[in-house]
N, C-alpha and C positions, 0 to 999 in steps of 0.2 A: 716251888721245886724243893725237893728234898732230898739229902743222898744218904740212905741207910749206910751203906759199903761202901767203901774205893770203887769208884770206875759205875755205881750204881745210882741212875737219875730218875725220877719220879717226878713227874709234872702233870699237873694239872691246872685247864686252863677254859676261862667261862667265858663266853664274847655274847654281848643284845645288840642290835639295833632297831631301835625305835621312830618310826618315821610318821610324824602326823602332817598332813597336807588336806588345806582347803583350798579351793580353787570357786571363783565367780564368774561368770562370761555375760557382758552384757552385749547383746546389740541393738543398736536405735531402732527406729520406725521411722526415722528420716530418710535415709539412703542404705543401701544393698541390700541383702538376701531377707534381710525381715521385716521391710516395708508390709508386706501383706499382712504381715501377722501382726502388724501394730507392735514388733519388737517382739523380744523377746531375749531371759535370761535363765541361766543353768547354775548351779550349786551341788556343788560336791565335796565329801570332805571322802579322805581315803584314810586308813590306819594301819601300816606295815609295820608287826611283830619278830624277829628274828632270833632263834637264841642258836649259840653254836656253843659246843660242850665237845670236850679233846683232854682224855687221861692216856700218859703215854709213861713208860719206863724204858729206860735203855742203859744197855751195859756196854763197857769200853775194858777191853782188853789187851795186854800187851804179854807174851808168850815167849820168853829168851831171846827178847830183843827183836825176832823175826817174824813171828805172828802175831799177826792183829786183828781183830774180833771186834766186830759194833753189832749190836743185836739192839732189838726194838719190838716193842709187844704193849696195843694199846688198842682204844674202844673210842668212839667217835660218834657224833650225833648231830641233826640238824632239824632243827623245825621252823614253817612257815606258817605267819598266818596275817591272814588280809580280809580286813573288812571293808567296805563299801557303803556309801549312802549316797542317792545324787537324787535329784530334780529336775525338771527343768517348764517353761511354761511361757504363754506369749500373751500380747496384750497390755502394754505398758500402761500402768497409770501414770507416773513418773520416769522420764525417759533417764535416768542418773542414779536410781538406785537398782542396783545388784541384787534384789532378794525377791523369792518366790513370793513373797506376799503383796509384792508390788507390780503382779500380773495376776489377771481375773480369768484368763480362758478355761475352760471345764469342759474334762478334768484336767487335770494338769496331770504329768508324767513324772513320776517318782518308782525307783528301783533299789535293792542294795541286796547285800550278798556275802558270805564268808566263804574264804579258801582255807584249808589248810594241807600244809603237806609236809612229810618229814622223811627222812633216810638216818638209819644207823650202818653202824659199821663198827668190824672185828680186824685188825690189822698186824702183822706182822714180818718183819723184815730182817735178813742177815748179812753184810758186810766183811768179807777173811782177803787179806793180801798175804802174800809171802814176801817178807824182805822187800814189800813196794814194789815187787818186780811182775807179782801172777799175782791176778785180780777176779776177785769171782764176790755176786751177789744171787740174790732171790727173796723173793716178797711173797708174799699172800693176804688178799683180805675178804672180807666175805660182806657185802652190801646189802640191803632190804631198801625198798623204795615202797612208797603209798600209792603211790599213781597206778602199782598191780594189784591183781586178786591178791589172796592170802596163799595160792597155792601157786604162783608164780611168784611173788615176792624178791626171795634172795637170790641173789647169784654169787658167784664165785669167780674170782679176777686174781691175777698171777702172773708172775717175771721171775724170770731169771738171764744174768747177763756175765760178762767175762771180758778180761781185758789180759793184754801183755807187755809189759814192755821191753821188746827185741830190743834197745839199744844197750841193755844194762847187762847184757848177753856176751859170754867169753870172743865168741865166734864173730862179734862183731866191732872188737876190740880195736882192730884195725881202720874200719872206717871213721876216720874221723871229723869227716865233712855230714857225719849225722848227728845231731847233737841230742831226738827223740824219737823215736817210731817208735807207734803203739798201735796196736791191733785190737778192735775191740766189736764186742757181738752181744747184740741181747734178743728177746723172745720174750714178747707179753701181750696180755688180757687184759682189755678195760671195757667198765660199761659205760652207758647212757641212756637215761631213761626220758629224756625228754621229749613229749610226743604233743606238747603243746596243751594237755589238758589234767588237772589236779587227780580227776576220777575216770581215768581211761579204761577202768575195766568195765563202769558200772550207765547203763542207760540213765538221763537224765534226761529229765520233762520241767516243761514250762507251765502255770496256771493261768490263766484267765478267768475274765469273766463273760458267761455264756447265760443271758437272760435270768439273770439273777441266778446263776447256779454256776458251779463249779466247769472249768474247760480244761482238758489235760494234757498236753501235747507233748510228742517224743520231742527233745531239743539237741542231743547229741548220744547217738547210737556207741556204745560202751562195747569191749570187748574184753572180754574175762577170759582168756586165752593169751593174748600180749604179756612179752615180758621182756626180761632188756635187750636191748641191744649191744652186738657187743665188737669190738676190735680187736683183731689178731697183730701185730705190729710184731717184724724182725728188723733189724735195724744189725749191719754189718761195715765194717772199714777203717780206715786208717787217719792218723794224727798223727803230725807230722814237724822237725824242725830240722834245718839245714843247714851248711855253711853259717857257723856263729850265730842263726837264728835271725841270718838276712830270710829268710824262705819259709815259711811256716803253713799250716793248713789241713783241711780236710776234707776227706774223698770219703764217698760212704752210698752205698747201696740202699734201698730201703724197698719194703714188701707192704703193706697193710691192709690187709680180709678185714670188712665189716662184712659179719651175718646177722640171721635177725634184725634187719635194718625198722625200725618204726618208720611207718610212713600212716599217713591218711588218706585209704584208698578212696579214689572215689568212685558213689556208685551210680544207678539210676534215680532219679529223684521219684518215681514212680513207687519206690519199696517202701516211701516214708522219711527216708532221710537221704541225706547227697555223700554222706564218706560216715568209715567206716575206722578205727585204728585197727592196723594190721602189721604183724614182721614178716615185711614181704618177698626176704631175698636175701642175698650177699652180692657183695660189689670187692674187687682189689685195684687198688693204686700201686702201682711197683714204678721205680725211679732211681734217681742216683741226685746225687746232690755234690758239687765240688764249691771249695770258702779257699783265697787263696790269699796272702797278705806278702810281699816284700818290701827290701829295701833296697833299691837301685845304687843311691848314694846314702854313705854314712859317715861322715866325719865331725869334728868338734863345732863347725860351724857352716855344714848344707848339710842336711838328712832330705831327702826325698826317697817315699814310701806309696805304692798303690796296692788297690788291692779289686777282687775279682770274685764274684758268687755266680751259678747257676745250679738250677734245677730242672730237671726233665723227667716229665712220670706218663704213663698212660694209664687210661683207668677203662676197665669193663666189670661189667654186668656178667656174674655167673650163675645166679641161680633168682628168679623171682616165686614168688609163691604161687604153687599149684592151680588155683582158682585163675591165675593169669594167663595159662597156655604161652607162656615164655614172651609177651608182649602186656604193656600198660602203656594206654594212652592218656594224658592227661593234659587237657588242653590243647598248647601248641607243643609241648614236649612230649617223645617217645620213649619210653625206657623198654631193651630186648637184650633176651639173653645172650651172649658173646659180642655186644655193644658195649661201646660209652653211655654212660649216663648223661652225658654231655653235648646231645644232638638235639636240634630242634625237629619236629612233624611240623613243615609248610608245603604250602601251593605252590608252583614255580611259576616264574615271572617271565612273562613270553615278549614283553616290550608293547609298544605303543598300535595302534591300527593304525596306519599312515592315512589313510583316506578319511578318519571320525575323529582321531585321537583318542580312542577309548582305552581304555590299560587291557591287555589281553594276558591269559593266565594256560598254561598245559594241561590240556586231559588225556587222561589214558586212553587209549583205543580199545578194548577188549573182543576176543572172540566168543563164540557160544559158551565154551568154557568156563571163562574167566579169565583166559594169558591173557595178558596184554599182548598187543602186535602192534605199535606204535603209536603216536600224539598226536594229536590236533591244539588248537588255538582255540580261547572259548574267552567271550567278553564277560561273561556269568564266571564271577569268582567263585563262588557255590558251587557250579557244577565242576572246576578242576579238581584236578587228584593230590590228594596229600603224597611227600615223601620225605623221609628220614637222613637230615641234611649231612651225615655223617659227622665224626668227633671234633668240634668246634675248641677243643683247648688247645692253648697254647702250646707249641712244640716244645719253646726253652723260654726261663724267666727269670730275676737275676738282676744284680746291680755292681758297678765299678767307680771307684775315684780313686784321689790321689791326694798328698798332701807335701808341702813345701816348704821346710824351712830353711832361709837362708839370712846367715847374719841379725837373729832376729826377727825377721820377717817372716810371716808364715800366708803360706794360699793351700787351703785343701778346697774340693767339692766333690759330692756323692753323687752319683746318678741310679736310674733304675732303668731295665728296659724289660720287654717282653718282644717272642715272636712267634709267628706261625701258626696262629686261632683266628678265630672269626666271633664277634660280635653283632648282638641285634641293636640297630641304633634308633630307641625311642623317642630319643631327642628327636633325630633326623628325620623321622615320622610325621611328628606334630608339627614340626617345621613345611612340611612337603604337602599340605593338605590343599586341595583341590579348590579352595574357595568357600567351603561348608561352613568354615568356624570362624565366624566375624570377632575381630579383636584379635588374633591369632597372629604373630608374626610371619614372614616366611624367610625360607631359606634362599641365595643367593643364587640359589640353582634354579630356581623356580623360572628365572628367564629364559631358562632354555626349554621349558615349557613346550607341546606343541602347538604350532598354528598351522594355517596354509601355508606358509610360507618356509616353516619349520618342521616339515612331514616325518624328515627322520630323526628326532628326536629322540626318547627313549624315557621319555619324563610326560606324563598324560596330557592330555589336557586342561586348563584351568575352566572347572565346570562344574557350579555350585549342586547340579542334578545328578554329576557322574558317582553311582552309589560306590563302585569297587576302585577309583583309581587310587586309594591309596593304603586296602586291604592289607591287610597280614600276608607275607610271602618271603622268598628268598631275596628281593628287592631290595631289602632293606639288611639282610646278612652283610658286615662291614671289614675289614681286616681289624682286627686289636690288636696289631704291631703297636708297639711307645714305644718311647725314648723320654724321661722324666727327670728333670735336673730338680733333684731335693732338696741341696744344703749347697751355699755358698760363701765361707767365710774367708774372710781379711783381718789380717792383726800383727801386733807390732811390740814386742819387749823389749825395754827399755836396758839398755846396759846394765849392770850389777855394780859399776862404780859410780854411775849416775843415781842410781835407787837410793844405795848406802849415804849419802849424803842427806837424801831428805828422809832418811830412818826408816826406810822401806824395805823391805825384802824381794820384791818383786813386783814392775808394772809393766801389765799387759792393755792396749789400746785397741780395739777389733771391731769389724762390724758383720754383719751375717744376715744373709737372705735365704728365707724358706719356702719351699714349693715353688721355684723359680721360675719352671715353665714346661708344657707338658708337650709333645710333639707327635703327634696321631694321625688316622688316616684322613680326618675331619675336622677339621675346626669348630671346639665344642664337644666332640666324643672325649670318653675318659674311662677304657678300658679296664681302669684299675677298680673300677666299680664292681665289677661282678664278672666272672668267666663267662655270662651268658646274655646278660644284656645290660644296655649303658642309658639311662636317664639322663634327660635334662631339667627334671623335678629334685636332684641333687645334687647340692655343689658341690664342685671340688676343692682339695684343699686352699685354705687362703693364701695367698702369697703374703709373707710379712719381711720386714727388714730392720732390723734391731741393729744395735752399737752399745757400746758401755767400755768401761774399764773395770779390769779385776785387779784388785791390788792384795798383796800378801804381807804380813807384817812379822 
């Protein structure tokens, strides 16, 4: 950093990360998956290059004591590069060593490959208060990414924001149980270009070998048209302190338009390839967000303090790309325009056939037409009718605790909840399966299974040949209500006249428990996974419980 002038900074700043990684993977020929292959092992080594480059000037002004000025005006860069080299091959001669030369099968399989990718960027930014009381900013920067054509390339992204602070205000002189209110509002533009592939503009093909001759095959269908995607974000509300700053918090609005969304359409596999990169739409989230902190008790020796968050947003679909006639279907998700993005496409679940136990599924009725005129029951999952389970997010989400000191003593704990969504429960799935997947745990519910004896049921029967009882459908849509106790600590400070004796300044004795316990529709669901569906291929957080002392000197 350099300062030519008063108040003028120049910085320039260079960052690499260098990452070299080998990796060997043996596995025997004695027991599991490569028994047949008389083993087999893999080698890889990978090389991640990184350099990030950031020249930035900024000036700091003060104007008769009342105006103040921060300006900023800089250039910025980043580049990616990644190489690859890997092997792999079966046939152990030696079941203990790790290297390609210690398996004979032919050919063996060897690949590797370079990436590279990089973004520049033009930046600058303005900063003016009056008197710390009127607050106004605004930015601009302009981007390039590699991942577009050259004639898509740059975009252009911008903010501008405002603030007030009403308490510093003649007119509010009087109130003196407000200790701050501030009003504050901003409006901005950002991109993102990540669409999952380094060269998204450009067709790329794989080689083989075709009878001794060259084979050439499309491997990911390129679109030279893509370009970024981008976020409208307005962001409006209030910051807040109260009565001596027992009360604090903040209420705030919030809006935010992605257009140009990158997604990877997909198409028919019949044209040569399965998807497509496309910006296929705009989507808005608009919501309100409330943060709220007090302090119930406050004296020299109990403070007790809780505090309180939620959020509530809904989000739709307002425009998809042309070629989609205002609907994509894409697996079991539907995306339409004046929807959530946030709905699954299933079959619905009609319950059990009391007389076979077979799982029975809804079809449509239709007339010569096409209306539908009412449903049937259909033990053929195949032949029921897909429908659009409506917006599965949560209504409101958010977390509350409290904290306790007394004499010393302290007890705070955090929690988290959510309510009012539905989740798919994949766990619950693989858990419920009909008998097919030997080794397969089951679920607890599974006894309520049907038999004869148990006709009404609602749970299939247990029947290694039944191909749909445990089908994709609304069966398995679960509530994602939580309740999540996070943080639970205990601890204990030691007098000030007891410390000073053993030349301390401070001891604190505590002990704390994390991810405590999680409390859902399921025993095993764990909502906080994903707004759309919840695994039991991945854990939840560990629960851990620690203790220590902190001592201050």
């Amino acid at each position: 950093t350099i300062t030519p002038i008063e108040g003028l900074n120049i910085t320039a700043t260079l960052g690499a990360n260098v990452l070299n990684q080998r990796e060997n993977t043996l596995n025997n020929p004695f027991y599991g998956g490569a028994v047949s292959a008389g083993g087999s092992v893999s080698v890889i080594h990978q090389r991640i290059f990184d350099i990030n480059q950031q020249y930035m000037a900024t000036y700091k002004k003060t104007f008769n004591q009342l105006h103040n000025m921060d300006l900023l005006a800089g250039f910025e860069s980043y580049s990616h590069k990644i190489q690859y080299l890997g092997g792999s091959n079966s046939k152990l001669y030696n079941p203990t060593i790790g290297e390609l030369n210690n398996a004979i099968n032919t050919p063996p399989s060897v690949s590797s490959y370079t990436h590279e990718y990089a973004t520049l960027g033009y930046l600058a930014r303005a900063q003016y208060d009056y008197d710390s009381k009127y607050f106004a900013s605004a930015s601009y920067r302009r981007d390039a990414s590699s991942r577009f054509h050259p004639d898509h390339r740059w975009g252009n992204f911008w903010s501008v924001g405002t603030s007030w602070l009403l308490n510093k205000e003649a007119f509010m002189s009087d109130l003196t149980w407000i200790d701050m209110l501030k009003f504050k509002a901003s409006y901005g533009v950002q991109g993102n270009d990540n669409i999952g592939n380094y060269y998204a503009y450009q067709d790329q093909y794989s080689v083989s070998n075709s009878n001794d001759d060259f084979s050439v095959s499309l491997a990911y269908k390129g679109n030279k048209n893509i370009t970024w995607e981008t976020s409208h974000s307005f962001n409006t509300g209030f910051d807040f302190e109260f009565f001596d700053q027992r009360l604090n918090g903040t209420i705030e609005y919030f809006s935010r338009k992605t257009t140009d969304m990158l997604y990877n359409k997909p198409v028919n596999p019949s044209v040569g390839y399965s998807a497509i990169p496309m910006n296929v739409g705009s989507m808005i989230n608009r919501g309100v967000e409330l943060d709220l902190n007090g302090d119930i008790i406050r004296t020299n020796d109990i403070t007790w303090s809780v505090n309180f968050n939620l959020t509530h947003f809904k989000n739709k679909i307002q425009k998809l790309h042309p070629d989609l006639n205002g609907e994509l279907i894409d697996g079991s998700r539907i995306y339409q325009e004046g929807e959530s993005m946030y709905q699954f496409y299933l079959r619905k679940y009609a319950g059990v056939d009391e007389e076979t136990g077979v799982a029975l599924y809804y079809k449509d009725i239709t007339d010569a037409n096409g209306n539908v005129t009412g449903q049937e029951k259909t033990q053929n999952w195949s032949d029921a009718t897909r429908h659009a389970t409506g917006d599965i997010l949560p209504k409101v989400y958010g977390g509350f605790g409290t904290r306790l000191n007394v004499y010393g003593f302290d007890f705070a704990i955090s929690l988290a909840y959510q309510l009012g969504g539905r989740v798919y429960d994949n766990g619950y799935v693989s858990l419920m399966h009909a008998g097919d997947d030997p080794g397969q745990n089951w679920h607890k519910d599974i006894l309520n299974a049907w038999t004869p004896e148990n006709k009404t049921s609602n749970i299939p029967q247990i029947n290694v040949f039944a191909q749909y009882a445990n089908s994709l459908s609304d069966r398995f849509l679960t509530s994602s209500d939580y309740l999540s106790i996070n943080n639970i600590t205990v601890g204990y400070t030691l007098p000030k006249n007891w410390t000073r004796k053993m030349l301390i300044s401070s001891m604190r004795i505590y002990m704390a428990a994390d991810n405590v316990a999680l409390f859902s529709a399921r025993k095993g669901l764990d909502p906080r996974q994903s707004y759309t569906a919840s695994s039991a291929d991945v854990y939840s957080p560990i629960r851990t419980i620690s203790g220590g002392i902190t001592l201050s000197f």
